[in-house]
Structures are given as C-alpha cells and as structure tokens.
N, C-alpha and C positions, 0 to 999 in steps of 0.2 A: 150539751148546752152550746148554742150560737151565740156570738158576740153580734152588736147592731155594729152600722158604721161608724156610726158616732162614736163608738170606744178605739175605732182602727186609725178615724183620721182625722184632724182638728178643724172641723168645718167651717169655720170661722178661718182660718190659714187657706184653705182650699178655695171658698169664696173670693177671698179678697185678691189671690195668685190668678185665679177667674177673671175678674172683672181688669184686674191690672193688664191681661192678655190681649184682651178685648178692646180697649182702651188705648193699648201701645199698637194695634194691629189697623186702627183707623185713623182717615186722612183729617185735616181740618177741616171742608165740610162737613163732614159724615159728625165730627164732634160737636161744632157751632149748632149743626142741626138738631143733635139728641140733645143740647143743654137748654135750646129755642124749645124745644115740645116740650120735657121736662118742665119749665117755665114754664109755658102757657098750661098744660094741665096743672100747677098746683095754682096757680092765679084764679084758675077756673074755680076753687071751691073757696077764693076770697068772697066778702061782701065788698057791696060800692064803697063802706066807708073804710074798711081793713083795703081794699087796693088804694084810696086816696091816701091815708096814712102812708102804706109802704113809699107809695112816689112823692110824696112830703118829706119825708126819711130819706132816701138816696137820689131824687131828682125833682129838684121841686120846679126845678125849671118847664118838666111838663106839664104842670097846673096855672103857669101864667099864660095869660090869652094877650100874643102878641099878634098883630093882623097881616104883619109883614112875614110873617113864618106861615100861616096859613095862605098854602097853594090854590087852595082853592076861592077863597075872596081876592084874589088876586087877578085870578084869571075870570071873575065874574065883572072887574073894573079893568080891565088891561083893554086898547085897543087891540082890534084885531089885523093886525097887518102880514096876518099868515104865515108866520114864523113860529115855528114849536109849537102849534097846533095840528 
C-alpha cells in the first residue's frame, strides 16, 4: 500500500512557503505589475454597474467630471504655441 502526498506533506504549508518564496524573490516592479494584471483580470468579469459601484466605494473621485483634469479638452482649447506638443 502507497501513501498519496497529501498524507506525507501539508499542502496547504507547502503552498503558502511557495508563494511566500516567490513573492520575497521579486522586485517592486515585477510586484506592482502582477497586482496591476491581477486587477485588471478580475475587473474584466465586473459588469458596468458592479465597476461603477466599486469606484463609488473606494474612489469616487473618479466618477466626477471635472474639465480641468481632462488632458484632453484641454488641449482641444489650448493655444498652440508649440510647447509640449
């Protein structure tokens, strides 16, 4: 009779020694960027109105429509005097 691993080693401890490995082993790019993809795939399987909710919830400042924060009507009325263009 063979034992499975699962009897030999507590995988649940082995995982998480894992991930903690992995985790200590990377720079802060490398982390900002897996927490940035992580985010955008679980946002991916929100609806329109579950992502408005969440950013109502933690930022609601991105639902107000100021004109002075939008780059681009900005530079749709800016003269052009050929500076940072």
């Amino acid at each position: 009779m063979t034992q499975s691993n699962d009897n030999i080693i507590d995988r649940d401890q082995l995982q998480q020694n894992l991930i903690d490995r992995i985790v200590d082993d990377m720079d802060l790019k490398t982390l900002i960027q897996l927490v940035a993809e992580q985010l955008d795939h679980n946002y991916d399987s929100y609806t329109c109105d579950e992502l408005i909710a969440e950013a109502e919830e933690y930022y609601p400042d991105l639902l107000e429509e100021d004109p002075l924060t939008n780059i681009s009507e900005l530079e749709a009325t800016a003269d052009d005097y050929g500076v940072g263009k």
